[in-house]
N, CA, C and O atoms as a GROMACS GRO file, in nm:
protein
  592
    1UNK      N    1  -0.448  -1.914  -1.059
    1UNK     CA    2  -0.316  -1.892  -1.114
    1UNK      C    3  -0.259  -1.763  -1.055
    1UNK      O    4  -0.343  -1.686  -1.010
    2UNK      N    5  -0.157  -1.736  -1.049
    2UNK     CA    6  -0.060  -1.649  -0.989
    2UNK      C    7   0.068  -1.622  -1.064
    2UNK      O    8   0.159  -1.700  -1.035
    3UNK      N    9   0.100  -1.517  -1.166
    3UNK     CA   10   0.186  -1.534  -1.252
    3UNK      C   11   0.289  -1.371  -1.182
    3UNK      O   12   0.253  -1.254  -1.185
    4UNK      N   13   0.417  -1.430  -1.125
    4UNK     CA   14   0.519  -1.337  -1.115
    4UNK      C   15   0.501  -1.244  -1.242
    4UNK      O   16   0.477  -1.285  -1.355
    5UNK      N   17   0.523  -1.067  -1.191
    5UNK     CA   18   0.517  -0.978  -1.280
    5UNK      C   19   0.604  -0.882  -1.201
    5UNK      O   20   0.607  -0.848  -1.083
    6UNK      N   21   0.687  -0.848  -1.328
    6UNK     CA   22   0.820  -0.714  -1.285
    6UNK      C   23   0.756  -0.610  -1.372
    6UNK      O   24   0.758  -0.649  -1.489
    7UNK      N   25   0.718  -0.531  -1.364
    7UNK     CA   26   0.724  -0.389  -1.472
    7UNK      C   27   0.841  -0.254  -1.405
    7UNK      O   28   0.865  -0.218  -1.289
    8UNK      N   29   0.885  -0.213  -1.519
    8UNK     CA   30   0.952  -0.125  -1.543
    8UNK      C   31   0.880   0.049  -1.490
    8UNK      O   32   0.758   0.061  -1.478
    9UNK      N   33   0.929   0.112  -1.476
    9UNK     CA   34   0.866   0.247  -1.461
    9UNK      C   35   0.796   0.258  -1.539
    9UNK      O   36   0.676   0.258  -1.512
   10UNK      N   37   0.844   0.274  -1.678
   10UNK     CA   38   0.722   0.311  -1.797
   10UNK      C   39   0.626   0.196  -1.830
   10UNK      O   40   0.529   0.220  -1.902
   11UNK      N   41   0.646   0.083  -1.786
   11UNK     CA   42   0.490  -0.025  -1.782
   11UNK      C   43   0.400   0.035  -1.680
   11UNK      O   44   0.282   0.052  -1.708
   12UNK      N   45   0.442   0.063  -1.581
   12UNK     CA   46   0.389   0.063  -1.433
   12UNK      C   47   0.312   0.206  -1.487
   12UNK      O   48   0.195   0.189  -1.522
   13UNK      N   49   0.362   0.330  -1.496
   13UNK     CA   50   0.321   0.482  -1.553
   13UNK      C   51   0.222   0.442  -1.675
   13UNK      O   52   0.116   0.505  -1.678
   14UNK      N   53   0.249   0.321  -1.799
   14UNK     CA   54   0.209   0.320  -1.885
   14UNK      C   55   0.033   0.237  -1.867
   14UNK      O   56  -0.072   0.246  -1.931
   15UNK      N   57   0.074   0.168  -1.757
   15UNK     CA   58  -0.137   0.114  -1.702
   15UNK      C   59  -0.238   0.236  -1.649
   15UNK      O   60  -0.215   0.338  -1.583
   16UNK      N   61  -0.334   0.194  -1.695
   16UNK     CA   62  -0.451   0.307  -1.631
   16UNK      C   63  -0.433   0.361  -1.481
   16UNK      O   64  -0.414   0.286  -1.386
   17UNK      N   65  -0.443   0.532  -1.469
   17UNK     CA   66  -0.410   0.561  -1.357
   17UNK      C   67  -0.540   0.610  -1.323
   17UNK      O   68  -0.638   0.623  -1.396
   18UNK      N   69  -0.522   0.642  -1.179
   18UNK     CA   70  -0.642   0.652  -1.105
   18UNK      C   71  -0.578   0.770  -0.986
   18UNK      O   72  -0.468   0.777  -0.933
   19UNK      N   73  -0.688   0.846  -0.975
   19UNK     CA   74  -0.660   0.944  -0.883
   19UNK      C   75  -0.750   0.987  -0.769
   19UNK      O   76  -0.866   1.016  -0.797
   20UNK      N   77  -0.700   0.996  -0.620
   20UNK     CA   78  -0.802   1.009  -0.550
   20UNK      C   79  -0.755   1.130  -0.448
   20UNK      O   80  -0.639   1.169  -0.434
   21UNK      N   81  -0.859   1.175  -0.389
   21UNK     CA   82  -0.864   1.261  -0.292
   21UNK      C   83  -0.911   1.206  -0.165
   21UNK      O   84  -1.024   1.158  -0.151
   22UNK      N   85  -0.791   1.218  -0.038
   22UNK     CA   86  -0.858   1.167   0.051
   22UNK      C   87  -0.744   1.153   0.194
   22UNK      O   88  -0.623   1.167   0.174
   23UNK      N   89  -0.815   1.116   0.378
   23UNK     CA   90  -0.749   1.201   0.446
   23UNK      C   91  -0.640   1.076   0.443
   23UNK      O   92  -0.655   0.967   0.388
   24UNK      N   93  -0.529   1.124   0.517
   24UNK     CA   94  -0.434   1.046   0.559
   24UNK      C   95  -0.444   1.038   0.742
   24UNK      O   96  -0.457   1.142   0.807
   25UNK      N   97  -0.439   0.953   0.783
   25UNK     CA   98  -0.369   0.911   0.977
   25UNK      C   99  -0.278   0.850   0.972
   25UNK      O  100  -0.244   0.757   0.899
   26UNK      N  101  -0.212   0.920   1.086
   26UNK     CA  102  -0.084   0.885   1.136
   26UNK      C  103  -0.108   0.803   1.232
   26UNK      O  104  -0.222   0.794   1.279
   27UNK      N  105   0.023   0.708   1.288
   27UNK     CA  106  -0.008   0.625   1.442
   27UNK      C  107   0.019   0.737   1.531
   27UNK      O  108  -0.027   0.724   1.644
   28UNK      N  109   0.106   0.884   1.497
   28UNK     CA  110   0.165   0.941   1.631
   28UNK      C  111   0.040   1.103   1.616
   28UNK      O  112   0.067   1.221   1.634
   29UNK      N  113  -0.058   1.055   1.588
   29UNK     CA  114  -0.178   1.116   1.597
   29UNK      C  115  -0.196   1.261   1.503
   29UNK      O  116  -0.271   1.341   1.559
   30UNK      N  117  -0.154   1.298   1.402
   30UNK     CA  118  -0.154   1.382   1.306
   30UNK      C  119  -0.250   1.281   1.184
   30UNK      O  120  -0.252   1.163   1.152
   31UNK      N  121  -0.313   1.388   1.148
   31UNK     CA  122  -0.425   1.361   0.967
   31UNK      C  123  -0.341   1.532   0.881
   31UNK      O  124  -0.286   1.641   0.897
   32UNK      N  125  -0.395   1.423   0.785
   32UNK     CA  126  -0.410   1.507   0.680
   32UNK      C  127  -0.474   1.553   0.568
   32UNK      O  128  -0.411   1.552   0.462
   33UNK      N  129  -0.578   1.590   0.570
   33UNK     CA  130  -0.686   1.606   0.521
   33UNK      C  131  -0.705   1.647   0.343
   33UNK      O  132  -0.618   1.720   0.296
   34UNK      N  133  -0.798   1.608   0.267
   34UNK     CA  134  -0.796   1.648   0.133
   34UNK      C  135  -0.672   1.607   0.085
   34UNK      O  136  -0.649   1.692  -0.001
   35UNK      N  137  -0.563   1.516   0.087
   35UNK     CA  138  -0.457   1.461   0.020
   35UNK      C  139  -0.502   1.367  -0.131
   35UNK      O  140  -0.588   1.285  -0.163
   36UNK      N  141  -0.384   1.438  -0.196
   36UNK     CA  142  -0.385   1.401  -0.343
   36UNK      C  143  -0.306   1.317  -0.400
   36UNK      O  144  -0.188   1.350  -0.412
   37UNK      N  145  -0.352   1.189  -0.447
   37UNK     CA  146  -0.234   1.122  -0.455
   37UNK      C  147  -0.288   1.001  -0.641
   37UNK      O  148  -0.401   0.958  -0.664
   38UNK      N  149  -0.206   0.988  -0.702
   38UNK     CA  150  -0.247   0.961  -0.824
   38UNK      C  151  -0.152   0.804  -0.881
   38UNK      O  152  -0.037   0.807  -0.927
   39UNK      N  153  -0.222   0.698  -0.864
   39UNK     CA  154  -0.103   0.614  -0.945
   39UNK      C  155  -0.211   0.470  -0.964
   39UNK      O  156  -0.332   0.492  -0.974
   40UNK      N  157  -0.159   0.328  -0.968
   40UNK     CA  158  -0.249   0.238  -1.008
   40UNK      C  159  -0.335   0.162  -0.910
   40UNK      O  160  -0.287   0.152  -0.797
   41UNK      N  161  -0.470   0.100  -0.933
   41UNK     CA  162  -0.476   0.033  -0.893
   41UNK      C  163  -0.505  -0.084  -0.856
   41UNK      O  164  -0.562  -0.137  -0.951
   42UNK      N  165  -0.497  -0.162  -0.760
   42UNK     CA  166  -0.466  -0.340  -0.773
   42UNK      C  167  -0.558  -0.372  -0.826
   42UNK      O  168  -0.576  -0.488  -0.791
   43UNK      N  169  -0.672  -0.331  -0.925
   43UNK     CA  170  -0.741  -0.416  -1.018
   43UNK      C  171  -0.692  -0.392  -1.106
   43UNK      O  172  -0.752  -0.456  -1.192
   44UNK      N  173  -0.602  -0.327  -1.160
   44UNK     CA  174  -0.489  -0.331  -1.279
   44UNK      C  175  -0.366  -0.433  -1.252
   44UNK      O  176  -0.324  -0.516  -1.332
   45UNK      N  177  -0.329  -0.414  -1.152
   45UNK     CA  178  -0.230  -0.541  -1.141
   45UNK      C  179  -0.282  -0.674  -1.120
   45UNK      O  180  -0.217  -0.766  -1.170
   46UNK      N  181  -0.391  -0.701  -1.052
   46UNK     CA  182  -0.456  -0.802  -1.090
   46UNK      C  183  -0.470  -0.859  -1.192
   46UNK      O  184  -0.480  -0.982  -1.186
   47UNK      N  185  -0.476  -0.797  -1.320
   47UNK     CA  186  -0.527  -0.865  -1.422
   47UNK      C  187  -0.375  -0.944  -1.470
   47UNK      O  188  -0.357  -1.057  -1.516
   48UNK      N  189  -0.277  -0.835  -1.437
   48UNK     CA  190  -0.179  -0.885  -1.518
   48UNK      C  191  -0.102  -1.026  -1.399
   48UNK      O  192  -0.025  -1.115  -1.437
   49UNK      N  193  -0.140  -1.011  -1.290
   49UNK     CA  194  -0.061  -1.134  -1.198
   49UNK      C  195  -0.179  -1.292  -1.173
   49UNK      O  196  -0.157  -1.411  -1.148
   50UNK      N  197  -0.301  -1.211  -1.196
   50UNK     CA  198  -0.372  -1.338  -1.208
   50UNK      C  199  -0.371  -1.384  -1.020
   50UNK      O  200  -0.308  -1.482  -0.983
   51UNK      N  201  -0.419  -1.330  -0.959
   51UNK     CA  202  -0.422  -1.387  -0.848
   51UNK      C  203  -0.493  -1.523  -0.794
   51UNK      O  204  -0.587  -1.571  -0.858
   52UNK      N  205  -0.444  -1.583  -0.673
   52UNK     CA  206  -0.521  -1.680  -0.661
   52UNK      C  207  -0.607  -1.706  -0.560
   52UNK      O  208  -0.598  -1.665  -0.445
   53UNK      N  209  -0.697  -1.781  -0.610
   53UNK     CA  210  -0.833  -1.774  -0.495
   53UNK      C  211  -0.773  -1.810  -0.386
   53UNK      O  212  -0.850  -1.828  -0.291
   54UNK      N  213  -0.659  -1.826  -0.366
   54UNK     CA  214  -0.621  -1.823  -0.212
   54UNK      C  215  -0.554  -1.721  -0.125
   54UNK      O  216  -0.527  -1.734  -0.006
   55UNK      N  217  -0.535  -1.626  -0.197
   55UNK     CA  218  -0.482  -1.496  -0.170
   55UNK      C  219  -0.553  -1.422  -0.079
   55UNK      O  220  -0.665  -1.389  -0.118
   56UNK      N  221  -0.517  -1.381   0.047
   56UNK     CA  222  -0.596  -1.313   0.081
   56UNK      C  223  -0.522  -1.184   0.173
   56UNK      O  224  -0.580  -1.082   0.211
   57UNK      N  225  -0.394  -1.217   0.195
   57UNK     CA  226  -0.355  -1.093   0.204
   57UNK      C  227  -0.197  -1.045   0.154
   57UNK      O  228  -0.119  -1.137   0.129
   58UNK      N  229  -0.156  -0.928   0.142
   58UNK     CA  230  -0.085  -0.849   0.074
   58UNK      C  231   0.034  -0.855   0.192
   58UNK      O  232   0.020  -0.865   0.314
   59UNK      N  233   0.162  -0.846   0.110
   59UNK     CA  234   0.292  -0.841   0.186
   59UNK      C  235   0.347  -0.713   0.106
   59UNK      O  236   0.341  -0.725  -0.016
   60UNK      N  237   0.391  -0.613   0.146
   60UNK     CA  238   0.442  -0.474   0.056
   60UNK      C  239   0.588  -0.507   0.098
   60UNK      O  240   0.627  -0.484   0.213
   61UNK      N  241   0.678  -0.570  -0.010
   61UNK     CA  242   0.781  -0.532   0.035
   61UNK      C  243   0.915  -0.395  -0.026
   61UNK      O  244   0.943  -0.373  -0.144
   62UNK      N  245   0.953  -0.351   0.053
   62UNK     CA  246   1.035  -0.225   0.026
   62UNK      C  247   1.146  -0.216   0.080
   62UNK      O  248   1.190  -0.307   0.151
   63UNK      N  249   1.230  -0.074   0.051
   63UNK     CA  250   1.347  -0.076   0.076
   63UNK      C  251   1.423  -0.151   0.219
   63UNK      O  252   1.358  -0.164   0.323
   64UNK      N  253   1.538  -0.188   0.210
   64UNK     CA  254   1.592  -0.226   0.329
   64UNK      C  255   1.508  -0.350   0.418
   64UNK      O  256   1.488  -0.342   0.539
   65UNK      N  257   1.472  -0.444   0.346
   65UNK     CA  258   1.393  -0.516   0.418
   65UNK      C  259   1.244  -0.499   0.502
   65UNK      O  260   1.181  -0.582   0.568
   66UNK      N  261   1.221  -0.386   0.479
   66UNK     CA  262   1.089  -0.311   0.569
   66UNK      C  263   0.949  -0.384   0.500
   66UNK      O  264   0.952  -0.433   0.388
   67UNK      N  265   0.853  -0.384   0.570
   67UNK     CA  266   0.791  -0.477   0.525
   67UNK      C  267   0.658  -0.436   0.590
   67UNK      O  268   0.657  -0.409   0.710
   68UNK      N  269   0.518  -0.426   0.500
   68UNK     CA  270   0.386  -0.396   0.530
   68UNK      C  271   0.291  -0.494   0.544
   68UNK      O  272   0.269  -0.518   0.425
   69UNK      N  273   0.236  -0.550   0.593
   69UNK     CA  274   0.078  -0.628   0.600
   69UNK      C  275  -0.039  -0.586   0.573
   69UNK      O  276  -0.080  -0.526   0.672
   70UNK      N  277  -0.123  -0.588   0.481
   70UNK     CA  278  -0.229  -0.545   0.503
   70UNK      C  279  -0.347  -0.694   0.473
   70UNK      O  280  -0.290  -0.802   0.465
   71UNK      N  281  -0.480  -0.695   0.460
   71UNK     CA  282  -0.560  -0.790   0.442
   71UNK      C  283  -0.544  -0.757   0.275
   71UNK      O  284  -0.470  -0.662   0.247
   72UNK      N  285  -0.603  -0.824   0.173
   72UNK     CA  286  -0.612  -0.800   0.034
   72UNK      C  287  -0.743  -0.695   0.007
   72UNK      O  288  -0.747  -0.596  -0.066
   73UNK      N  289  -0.810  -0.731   0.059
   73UNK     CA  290  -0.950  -0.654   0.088
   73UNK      C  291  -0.912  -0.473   0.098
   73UNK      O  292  -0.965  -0.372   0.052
   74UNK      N  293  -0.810  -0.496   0.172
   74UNK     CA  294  -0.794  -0.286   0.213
   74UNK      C  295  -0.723  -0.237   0.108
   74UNK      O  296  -0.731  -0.115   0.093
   75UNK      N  297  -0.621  -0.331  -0.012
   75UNK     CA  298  -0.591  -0.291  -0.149
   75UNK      C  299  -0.695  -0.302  -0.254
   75UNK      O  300  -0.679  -0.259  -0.368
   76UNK      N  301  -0.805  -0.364  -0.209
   76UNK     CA  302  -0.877  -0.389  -0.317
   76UNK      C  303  -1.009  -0.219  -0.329
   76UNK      O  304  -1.073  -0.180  -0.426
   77UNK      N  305  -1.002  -0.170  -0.205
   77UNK     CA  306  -1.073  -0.038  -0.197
   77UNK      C  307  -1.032   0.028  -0.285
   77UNK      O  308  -0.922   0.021  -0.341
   78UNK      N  309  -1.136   0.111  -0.305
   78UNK     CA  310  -1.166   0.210  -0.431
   78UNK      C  311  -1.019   0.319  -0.422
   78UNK      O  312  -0.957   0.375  -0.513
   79UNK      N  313  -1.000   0.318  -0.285
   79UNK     CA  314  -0.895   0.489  -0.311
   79UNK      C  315  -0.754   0.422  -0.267
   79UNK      O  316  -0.688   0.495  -0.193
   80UNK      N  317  -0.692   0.289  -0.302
   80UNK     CA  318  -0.603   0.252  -0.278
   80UNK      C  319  -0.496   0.188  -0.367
   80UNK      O  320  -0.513   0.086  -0.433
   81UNK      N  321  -0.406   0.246  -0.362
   81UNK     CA  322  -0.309   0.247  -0.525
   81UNK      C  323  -0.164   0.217  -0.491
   81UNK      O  324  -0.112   0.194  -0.382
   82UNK      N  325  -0.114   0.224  -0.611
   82UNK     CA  326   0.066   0.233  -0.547
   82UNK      C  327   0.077   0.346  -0.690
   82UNK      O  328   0.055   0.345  -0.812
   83UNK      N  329   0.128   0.443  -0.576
   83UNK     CA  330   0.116   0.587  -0.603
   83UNK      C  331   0.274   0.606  -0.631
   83UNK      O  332   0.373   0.549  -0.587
   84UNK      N  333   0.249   0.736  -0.747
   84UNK     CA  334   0.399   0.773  -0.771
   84UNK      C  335   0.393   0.928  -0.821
   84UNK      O  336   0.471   0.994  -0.890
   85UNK      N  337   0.222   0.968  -0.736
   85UNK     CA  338   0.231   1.133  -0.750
   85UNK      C  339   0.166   1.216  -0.593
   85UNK      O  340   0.098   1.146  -0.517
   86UNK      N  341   0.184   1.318  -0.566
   86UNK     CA  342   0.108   1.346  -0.465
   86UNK      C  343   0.107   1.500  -0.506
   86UNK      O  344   0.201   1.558  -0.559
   87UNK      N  345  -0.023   1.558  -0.469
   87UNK     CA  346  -0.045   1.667  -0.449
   87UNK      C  347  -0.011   1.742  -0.597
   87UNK      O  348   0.000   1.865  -0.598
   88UNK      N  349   0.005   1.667  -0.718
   88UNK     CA  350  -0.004   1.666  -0.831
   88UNK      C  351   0.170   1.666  -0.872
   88UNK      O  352   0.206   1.705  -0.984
   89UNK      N  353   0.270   1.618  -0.768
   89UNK     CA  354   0.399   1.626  -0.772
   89UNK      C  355   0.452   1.479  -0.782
   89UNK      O  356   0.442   1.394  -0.693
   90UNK      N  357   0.512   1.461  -0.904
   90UNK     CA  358   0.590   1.312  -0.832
   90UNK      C  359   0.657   1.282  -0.711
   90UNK      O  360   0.749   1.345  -0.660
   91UNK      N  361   0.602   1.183  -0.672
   91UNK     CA  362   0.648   1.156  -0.521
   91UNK      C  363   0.823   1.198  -0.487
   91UNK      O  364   0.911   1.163  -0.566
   92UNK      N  365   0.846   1.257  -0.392
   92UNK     CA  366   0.992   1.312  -0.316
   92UNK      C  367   1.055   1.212  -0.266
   92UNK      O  368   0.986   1.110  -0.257
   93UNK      N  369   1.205   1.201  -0.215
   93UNK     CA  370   1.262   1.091  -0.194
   93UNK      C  371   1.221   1.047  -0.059
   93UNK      O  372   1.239   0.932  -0.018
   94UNK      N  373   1.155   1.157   0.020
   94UNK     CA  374   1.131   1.152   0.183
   94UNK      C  375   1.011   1.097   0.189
   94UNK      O  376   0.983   1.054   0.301
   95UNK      N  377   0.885   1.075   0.061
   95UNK     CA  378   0.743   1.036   0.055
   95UNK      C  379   0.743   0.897  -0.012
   95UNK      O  380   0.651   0.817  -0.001
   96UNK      N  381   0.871   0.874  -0.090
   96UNK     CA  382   0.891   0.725  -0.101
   96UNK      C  383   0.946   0.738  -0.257
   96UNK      O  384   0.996   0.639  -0.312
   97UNK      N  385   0.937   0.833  -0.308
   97UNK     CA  386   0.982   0.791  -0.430
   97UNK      C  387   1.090   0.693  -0.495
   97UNK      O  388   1.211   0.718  -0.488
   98UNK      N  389   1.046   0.595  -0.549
   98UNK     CA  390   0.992   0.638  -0.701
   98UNK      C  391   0.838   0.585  -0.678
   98UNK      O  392   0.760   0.659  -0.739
   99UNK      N  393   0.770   0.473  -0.605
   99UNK     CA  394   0.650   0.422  -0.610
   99UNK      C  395   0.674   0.422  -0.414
   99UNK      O  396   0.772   0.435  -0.340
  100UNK      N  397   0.498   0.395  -0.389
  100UNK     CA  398   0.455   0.324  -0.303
  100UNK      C  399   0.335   0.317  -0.274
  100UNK      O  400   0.247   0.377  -0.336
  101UNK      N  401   0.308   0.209  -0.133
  101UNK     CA  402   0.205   0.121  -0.150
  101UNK      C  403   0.093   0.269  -0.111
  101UNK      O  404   0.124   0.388  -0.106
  102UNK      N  405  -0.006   0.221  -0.092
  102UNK     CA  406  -0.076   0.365  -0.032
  102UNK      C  407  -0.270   0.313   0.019
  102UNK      O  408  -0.347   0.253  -0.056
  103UNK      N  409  -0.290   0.345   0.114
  103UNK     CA  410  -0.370   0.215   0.168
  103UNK      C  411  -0.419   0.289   0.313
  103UNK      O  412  -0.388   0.270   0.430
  104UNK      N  413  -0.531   0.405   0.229
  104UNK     CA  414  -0.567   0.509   0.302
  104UNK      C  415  -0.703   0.433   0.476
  104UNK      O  416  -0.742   0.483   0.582
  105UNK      N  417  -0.719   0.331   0.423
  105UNK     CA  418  -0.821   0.295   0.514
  105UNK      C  419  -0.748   0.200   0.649
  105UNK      O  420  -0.797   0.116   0.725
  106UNK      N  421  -0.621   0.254   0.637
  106UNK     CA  422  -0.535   0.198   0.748
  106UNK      C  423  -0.477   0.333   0.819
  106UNK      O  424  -0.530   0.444   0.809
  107UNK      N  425  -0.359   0.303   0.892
  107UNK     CA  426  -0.271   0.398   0.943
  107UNK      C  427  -0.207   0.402   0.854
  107UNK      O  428  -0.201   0.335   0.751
  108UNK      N  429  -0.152   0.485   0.892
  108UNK     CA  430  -0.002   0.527   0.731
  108UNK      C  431   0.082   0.472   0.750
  108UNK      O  432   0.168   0.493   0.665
  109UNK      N  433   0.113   0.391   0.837
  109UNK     CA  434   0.284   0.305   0.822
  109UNK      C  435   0.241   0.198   0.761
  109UNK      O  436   0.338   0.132   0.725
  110UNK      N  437   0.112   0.133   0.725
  110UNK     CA  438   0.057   0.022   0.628
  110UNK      C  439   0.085   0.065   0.474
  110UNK      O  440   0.091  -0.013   0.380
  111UNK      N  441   0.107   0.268   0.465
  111UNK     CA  442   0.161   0.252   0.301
  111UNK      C  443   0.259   0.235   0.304
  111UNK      O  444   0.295   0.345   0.346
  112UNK      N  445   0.400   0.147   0.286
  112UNK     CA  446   0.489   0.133   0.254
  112UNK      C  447   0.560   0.214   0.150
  112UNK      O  448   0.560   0.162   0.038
  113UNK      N  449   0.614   0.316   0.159
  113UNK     CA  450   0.722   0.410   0.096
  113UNK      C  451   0.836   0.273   0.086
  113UNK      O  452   0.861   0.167   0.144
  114UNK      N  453   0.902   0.393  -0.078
  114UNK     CA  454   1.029   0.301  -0.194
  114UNK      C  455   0.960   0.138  -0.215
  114UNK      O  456   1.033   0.039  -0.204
  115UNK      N  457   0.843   0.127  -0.241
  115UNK     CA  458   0.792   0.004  -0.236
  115UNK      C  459   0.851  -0.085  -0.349
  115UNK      O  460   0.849  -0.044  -0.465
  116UNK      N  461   0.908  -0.218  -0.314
  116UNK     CA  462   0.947  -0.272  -0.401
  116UNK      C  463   0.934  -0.369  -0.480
  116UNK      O  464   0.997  -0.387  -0.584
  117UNK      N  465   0.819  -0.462  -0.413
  117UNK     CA  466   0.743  -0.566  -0.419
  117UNK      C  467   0.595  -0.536  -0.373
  117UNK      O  468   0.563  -0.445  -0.296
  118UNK      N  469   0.495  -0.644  -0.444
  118UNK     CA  470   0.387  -0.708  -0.352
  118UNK      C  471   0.375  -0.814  -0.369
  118UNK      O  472   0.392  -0.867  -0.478
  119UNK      N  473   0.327  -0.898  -0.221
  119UNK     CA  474   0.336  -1.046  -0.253
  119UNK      C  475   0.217  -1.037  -0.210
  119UNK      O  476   0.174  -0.944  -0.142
  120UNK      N  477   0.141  -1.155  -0.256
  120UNK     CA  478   0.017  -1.237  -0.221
  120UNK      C  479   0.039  -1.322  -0.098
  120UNK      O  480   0.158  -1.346  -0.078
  121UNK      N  481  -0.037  -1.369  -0.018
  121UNK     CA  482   0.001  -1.481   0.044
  121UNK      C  483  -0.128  -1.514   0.091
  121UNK      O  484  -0.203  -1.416   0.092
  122UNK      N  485  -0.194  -1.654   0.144
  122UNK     CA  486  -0.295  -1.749   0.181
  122UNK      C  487  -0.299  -1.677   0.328
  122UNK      O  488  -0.399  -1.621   0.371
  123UNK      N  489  -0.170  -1.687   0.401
  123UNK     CA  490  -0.141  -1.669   0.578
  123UNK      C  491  -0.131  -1.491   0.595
  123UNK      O  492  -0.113  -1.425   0.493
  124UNK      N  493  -0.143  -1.436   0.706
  124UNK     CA  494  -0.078  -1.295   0.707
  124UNK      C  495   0.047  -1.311   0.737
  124UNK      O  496   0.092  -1.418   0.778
  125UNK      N  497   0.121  -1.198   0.718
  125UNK     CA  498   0.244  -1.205   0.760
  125UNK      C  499   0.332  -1.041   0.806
  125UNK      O  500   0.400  -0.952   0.755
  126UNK      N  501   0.261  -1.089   0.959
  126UNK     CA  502   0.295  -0.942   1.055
  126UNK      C  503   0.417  -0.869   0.960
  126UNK      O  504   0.504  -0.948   0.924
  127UNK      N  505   0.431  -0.758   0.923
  127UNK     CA  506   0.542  -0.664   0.917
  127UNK      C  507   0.628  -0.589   0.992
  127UNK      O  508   0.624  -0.605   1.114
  128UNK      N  509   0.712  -0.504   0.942
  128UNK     CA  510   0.807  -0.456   1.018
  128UNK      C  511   0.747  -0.380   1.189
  128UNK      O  512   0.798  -0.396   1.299
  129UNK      N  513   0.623  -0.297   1.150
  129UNK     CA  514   0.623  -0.232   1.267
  129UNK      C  515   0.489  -0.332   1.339
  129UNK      O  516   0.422  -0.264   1.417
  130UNK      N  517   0.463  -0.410   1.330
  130UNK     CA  518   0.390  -0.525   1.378
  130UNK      C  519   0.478  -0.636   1.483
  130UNK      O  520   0.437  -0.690   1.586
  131UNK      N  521   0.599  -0.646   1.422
  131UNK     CA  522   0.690  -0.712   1.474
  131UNK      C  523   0.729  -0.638   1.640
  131UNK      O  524   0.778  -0.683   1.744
  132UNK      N  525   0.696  -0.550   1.613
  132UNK     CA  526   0.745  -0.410   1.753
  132UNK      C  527   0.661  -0.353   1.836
  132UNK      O  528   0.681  -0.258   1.911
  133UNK      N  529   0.485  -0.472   1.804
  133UNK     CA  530   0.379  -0.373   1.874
  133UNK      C  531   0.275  -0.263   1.861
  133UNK      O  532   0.212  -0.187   1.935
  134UNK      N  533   0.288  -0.292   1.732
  134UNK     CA  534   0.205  -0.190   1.668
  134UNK      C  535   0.069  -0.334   1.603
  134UNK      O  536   0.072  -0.452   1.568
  135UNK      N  537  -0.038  -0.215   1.623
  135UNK     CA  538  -0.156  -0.318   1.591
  135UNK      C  539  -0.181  -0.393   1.471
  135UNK      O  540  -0.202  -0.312   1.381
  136UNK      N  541  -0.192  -0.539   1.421
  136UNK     CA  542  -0.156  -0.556   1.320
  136UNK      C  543  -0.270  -0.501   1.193
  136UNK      O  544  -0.254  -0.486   1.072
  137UNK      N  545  -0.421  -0.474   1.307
  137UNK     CA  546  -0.512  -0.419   1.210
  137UNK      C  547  -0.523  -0.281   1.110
  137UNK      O  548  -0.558  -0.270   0.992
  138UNK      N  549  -0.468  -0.158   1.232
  138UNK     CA  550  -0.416  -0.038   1.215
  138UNK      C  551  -0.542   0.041   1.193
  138UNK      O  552  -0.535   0.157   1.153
  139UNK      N  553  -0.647  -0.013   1.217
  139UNK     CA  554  -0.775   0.054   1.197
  139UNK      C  555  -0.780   0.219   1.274
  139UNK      O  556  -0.815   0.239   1.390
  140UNK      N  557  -0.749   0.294   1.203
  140UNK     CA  558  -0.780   0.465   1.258
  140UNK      C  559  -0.902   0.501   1.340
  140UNK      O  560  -0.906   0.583   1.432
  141UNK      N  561  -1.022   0.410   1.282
  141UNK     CA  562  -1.149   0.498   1.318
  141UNK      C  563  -1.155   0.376   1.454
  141UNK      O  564  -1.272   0.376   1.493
  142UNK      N  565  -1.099   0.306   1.511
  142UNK     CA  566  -1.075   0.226   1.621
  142UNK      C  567  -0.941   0.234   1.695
  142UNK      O  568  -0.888   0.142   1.758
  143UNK      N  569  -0.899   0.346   1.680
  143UNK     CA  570  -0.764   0.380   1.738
  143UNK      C  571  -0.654   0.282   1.725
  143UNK      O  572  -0.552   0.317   1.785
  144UNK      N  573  -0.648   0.155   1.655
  144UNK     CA  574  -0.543   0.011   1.707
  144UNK      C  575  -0.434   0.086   1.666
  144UNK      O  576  -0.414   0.095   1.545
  145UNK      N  577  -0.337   0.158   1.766
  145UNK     CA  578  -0.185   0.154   1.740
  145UNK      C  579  -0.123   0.049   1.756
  145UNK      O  580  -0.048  -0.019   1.685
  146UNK      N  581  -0.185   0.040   1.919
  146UNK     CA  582  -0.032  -0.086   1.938
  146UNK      C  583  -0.131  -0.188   2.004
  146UNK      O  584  -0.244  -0.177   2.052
  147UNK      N  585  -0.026  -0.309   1.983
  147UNK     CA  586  -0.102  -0.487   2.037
  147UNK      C  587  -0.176  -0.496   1.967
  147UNK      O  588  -0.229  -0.401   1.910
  148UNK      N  589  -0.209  -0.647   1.944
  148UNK     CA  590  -0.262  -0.684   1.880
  148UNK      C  591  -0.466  -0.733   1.918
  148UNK      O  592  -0.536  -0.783   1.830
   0.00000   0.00000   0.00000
């Protein structure tokens, strides 16, 4: 089963939060090390969307049509949330605020900032900077920027 779910700021603030410490990579070769970032994660929304055994990977969708891929597996990691604090600050309008996706065992253009959706889906479904050449895996500790 797979049950559409909207929450509000204060549903979303009001589920168990989770907080982790941990680095960030860039595709244009900058980290950032010891980053703090605090909000839910997808085994809390899980419960409430009921996913389905056919799900296997994640569509982040956000502002302006922009759009993330990841496998379901790299949301399902321990330090991966949709965050709406950093560095013990609610997220800034330039870091994505009010929410976003956050999905440290990728490159950072896989967290989707102003996140507005997540969809499930059976198929992947390349995203915005996938569409342009960028690797669809994004694996850091294997360098994949670009091609697939």
């Amino acid at each position: 089963m797979e049950t559409p779910v909207t929450l509000t700021w204060d549903e979303l603030t009001a589920l168990p939060a989770t907080e982790v410490t941990t680095d960030i990579h860039c595709v244009t070769r900058w980290s950032r090390f010891d980053a703090q970032f605090k909000g839910v994660h997808w085994s809390e929304l899980a419960k409430l969307c009921e996913p389905k055994p056919s799900a296997r990977f994640v569509i982040a969708h956000a502002e302006q049509g922009y759009t993330a891929n990841v496998p379901l597996a790299a949301i399902e990691d321990e330090k991966a949330l949709v965050v709406y604090e950093a560095d013990g600050e609610p997220l800034t309008p330039d870091h994505g605020w009010p929410v976003r996706l956050f999905v440290p065992s990728k490159y950072f253009w896989k967290s989707a900032k102003w996140l507005r959706g997540i969809e499930l889906s059976a198929v992947d479904k390349p995203g915005f900077w996938e569409r342009y050449g960028y690797n669809n895996n994004a694996d850091y500790w294997q360098e994949e920027r670009y091609g697939f």
